[in-house]
C-alpha positions in Angstrom: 0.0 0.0 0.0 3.3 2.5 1.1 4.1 1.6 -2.5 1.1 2.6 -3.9 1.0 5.8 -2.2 4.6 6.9 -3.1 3.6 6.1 -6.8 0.7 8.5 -6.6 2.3 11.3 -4.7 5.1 11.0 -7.1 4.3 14.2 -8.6 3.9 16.1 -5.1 7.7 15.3 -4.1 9.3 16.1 -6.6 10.6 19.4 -6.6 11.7 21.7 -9.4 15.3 21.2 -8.5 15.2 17.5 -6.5 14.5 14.3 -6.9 11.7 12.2 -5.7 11.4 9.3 -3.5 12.0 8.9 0.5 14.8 9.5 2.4 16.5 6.5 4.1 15.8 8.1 7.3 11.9 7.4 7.1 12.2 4.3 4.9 14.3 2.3 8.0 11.2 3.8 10.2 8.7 1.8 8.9 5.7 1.7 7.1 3.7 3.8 9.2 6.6 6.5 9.0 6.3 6.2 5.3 2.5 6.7 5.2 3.1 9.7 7.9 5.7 11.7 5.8 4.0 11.6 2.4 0.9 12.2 3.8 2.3 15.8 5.1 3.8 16.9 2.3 0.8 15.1 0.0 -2.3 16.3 2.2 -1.4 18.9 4.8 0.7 21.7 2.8 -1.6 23.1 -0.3 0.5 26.0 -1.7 3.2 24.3 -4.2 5.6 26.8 -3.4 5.6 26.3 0.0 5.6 22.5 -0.1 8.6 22.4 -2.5 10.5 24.6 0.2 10.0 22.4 2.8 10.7 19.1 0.8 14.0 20.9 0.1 14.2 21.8 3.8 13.3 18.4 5.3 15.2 16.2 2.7 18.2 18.5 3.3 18.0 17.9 7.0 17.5 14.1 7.0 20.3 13.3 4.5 23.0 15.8 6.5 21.4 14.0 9.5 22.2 9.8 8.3 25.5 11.4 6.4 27.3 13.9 8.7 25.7 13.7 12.1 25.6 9.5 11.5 22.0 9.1 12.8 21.0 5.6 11.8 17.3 5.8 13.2 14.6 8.5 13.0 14.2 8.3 16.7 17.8 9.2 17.6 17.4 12.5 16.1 18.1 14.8 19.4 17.6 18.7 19.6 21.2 19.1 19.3 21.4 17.6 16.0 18.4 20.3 14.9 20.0 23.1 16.5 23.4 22.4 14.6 22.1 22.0 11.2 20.4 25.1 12.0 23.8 27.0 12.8 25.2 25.5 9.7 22.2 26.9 7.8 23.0 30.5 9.5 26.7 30.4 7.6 25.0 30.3 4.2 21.5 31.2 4.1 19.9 34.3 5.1 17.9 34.5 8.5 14.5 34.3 7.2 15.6 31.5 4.9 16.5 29.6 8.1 13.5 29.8 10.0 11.9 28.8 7.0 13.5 25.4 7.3 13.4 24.9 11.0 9.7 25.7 10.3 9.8 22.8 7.9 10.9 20.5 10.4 8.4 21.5 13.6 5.6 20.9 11.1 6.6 17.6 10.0 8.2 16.0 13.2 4.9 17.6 14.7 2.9 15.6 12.5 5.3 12.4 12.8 4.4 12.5 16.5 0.9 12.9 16.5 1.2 9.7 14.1 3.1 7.7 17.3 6.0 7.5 14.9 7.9 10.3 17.5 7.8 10.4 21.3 8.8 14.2 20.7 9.5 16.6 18.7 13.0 17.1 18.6 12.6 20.9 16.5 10.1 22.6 18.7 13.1 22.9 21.3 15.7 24.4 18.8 15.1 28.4 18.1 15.8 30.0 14.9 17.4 33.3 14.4 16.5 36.4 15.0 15.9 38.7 12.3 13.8 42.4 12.1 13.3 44.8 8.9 10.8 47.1 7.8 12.4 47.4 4.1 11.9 44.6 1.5 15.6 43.8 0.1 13.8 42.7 -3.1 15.5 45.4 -5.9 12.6 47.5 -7.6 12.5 49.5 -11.4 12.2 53.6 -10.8 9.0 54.8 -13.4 11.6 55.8 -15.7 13.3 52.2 -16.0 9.8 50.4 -16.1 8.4 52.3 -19.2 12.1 52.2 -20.7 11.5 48.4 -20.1 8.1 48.2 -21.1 8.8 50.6 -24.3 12.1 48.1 -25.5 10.1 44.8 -25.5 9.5 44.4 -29.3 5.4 44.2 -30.3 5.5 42.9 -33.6 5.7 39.3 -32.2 3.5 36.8 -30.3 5.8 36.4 -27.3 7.2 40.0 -26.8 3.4 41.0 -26.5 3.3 37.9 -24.2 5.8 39.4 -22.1 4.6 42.9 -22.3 1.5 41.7 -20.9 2.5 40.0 -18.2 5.1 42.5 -17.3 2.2 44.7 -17.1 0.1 42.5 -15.4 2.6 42.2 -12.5 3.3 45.8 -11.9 0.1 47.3 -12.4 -2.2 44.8 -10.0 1.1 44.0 -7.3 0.4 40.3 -8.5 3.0 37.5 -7.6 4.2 36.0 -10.4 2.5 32.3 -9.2 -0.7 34.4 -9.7 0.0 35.6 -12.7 1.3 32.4 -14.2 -1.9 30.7 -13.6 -4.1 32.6 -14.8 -6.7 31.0 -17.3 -7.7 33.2 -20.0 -11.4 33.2 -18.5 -9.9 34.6 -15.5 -9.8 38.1 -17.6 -13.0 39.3 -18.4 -15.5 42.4 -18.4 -17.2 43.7 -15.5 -19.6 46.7 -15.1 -18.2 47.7 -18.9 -14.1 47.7 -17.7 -12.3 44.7 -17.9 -11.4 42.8 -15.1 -8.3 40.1 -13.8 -9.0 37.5 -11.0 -6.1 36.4 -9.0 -5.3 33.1 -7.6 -3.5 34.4 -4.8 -1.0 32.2 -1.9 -3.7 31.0 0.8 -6.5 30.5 -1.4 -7.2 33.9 -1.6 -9.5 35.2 -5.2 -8.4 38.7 -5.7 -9.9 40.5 -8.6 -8.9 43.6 -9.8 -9.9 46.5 -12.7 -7.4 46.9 -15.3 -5.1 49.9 -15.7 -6.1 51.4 -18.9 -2.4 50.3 -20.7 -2.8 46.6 -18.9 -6.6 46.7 -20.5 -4.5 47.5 -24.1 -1.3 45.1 -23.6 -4.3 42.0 -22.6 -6.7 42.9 -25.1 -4.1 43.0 -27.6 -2.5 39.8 -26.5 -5.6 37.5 -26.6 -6.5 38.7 -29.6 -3.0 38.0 -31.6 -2.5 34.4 -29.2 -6.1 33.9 -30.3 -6.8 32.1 -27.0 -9.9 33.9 -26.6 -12.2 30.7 -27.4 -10.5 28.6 -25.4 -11.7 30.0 -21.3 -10.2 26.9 -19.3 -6.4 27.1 -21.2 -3.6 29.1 -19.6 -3.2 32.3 -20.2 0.6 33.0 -20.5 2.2 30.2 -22.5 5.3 29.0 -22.9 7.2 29.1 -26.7 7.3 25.7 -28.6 11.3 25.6 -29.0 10.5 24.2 -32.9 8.2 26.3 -34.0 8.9 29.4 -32.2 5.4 30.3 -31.2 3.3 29.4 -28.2 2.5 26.5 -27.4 -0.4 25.1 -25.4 1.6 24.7 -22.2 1.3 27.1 -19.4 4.4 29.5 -18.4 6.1 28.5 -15.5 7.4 30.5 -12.9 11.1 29.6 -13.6 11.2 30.6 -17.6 9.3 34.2 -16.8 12.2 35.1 -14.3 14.5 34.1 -17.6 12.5 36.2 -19.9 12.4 39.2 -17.2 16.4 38.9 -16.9 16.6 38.8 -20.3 14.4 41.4 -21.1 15.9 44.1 -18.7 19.6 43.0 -20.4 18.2 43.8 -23.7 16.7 47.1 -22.0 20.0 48.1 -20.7 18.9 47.9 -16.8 21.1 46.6 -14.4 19.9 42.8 -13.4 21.6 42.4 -10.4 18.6 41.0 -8.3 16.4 41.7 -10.3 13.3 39.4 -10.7 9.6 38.6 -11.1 8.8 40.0 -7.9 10.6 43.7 -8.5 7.2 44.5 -10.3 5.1 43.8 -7.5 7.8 46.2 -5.4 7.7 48.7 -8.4 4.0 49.2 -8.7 3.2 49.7 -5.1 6.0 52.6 -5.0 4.7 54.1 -7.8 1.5 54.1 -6.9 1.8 55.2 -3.3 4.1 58.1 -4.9 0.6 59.4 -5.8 -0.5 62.2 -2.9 -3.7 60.8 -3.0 -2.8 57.8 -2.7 -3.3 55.7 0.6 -1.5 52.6 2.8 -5.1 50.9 2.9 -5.6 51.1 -0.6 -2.3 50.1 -1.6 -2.8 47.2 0.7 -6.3 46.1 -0.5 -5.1 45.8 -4.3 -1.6 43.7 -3.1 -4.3 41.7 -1.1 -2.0 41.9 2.1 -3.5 40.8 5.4 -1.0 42.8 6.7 -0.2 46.6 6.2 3.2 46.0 7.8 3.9 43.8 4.5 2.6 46.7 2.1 5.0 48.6 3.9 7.9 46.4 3.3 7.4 47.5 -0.5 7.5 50.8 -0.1 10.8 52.0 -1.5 9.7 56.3 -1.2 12.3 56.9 1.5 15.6 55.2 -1.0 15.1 58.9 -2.5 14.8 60.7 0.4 18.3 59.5 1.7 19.5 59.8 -1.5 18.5 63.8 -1.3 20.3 64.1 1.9 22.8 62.4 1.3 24.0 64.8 -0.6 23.2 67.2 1.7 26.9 66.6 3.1 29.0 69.1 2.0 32.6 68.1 2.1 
């Protein structure tokens, strides 16, 4: 039956960068140890992203566990062993990365006890570090880069109005690029005569949002030259068939629209240092709460934030106000 249920969760634990299957760790525990594990990562975590960071997380633990620390059984795994995998994780990875990871392991050794495969759970002992910010780190476009951005993607092609789209899409409704990506095409359509953009947002959130008048252009004109508009239930941003050129009838991932955003900013002459699918997000709440009528609330409504204090984190208005004082010093 373990068998049976690896099989079908094969697709679940396999990340975008590993490799399926079960540690040794939990396959010398046992069948029930087995059935626990998969049915964490399988059943308990929904968001994809978030289970393929803890898969990294966990597997990463239990292999440096049975390798390095020589742990031969699941139940000789100690709060020590946690807490120093967690300082080697300190040496490489930044704080919040970290706590990510210990997080990883609470949840699942949690769940491994409540399935009597534990007595306890060796992570809930360990702390993680500390960390405080108020400022996102993520780098964001001034209004000047993003039209000079926007303005160099060619649109005498299928994919460059592809890109302009969702380029658009991203900085003009604060979507996350996991939104974005899958998006259906029914997922834009008209409302109360304007045209509209539901987002799939992390949490199970449905976030819908009016069109900026450009976005309304770049989608209108993209669904009409992709010719997807018949087709409701397909993805909306597709990926490019590598023999014919053109788009296919596969659904853009994540992974290939940070590609075309590096590339696209290259070819734009913008510094790509850091620079990613989530700058947009960054870029259009600064621009937008650069507007003196604009407001926090708002700004926090249309990022769909649970949290102003997260809104806040992408507000870059004060990087120009040191800027001005800096040079303010005269020496």
């Amino acid at each position: 039956m373990t068998g049976e249920l690896v099989s079908a969760t094969s697709g679940v634990l396999t990340t975008s960068g590993g490799a399926p299957g079960l540690p040794s760790l939990i396959v010398r525990a046992g069948g029930n140890a087995e059935r626990r594990y998969l049915e964490f990562f399988a059943a308990q975590i929904r968001n994809r992203n978030t289970r393929e960071a803890y898969l990294r997380a966990v597997r990463g633990f239990l292999d440096w566990a049975e390798l390095e620390a020589g742990i031969e059984d699941l139940l000789d795994i100690e709060p020590l062993h946690v807490a120093a995998w967690i300082e080697l994780k300190t040496r490489t990875y930044q704080a919040q990365s970290v706590k990510q990871q210990l997080a990883a392991l609470r949840h699942l050794f949690d769940w491994l006890v409540t399935g009597h495969v534990l007595h306890t759970n060796p992570a809930s002992f360990v702390r993680g570090p500390k960390f405080s910010y108020t400022k996102g780190k993520t780098p964001i476009l001034t209004p000047t880069e993003a039209r000079k951005l926007i303005r160099s993607i060619p649109t005498d092609t299928l994919v460059g109005l592809r890109d302009r789209a969702l380029i658009g899409l991203m900085i003009y409704t604060f979507a996350r690029v996991s939104a974005a990506v899958t998006m259906n095409v029914k997922d834009v359509y008209r409302k109360q005569d304007h045209l509209w953009v539901r987002l799939h947002e992390k949490g199970g959130k449905r976030h819908e949002m009016p069109c900026q008048h450009n976005l309304k252009e770049w989608l209108q004109e993209y669904i009409e030259a992709a010719g997807i508009a018949e087709d409701p239930n397909g993805p909306l941003f597709r990926s490019v068939d590598r023999k014919t050129k053109q788009l296919g009838a596969n659904r853009l991932d994540r992974q290939r629209a940070w590609a075309m955003v590096k590339r696209r900013a290259k070819k734009a002459g913008i510094d790509t240092h850091g620079i990613c699918n989530h700058t947009f997000r960054g870029t259009g709440i600064t621009a937008y709460l650069e507007n003196p009528e604009a407001k926090l609330e708002h700004a926090q409504q249309m990022a769909a934030h649970s949290d102003p204090k997260t809104t806040r984190l992408y507000d870059r208005r004060n990087d120009q106000v040191s800027l001005d004082e800096v040079e303010r010093i005269g020496i």
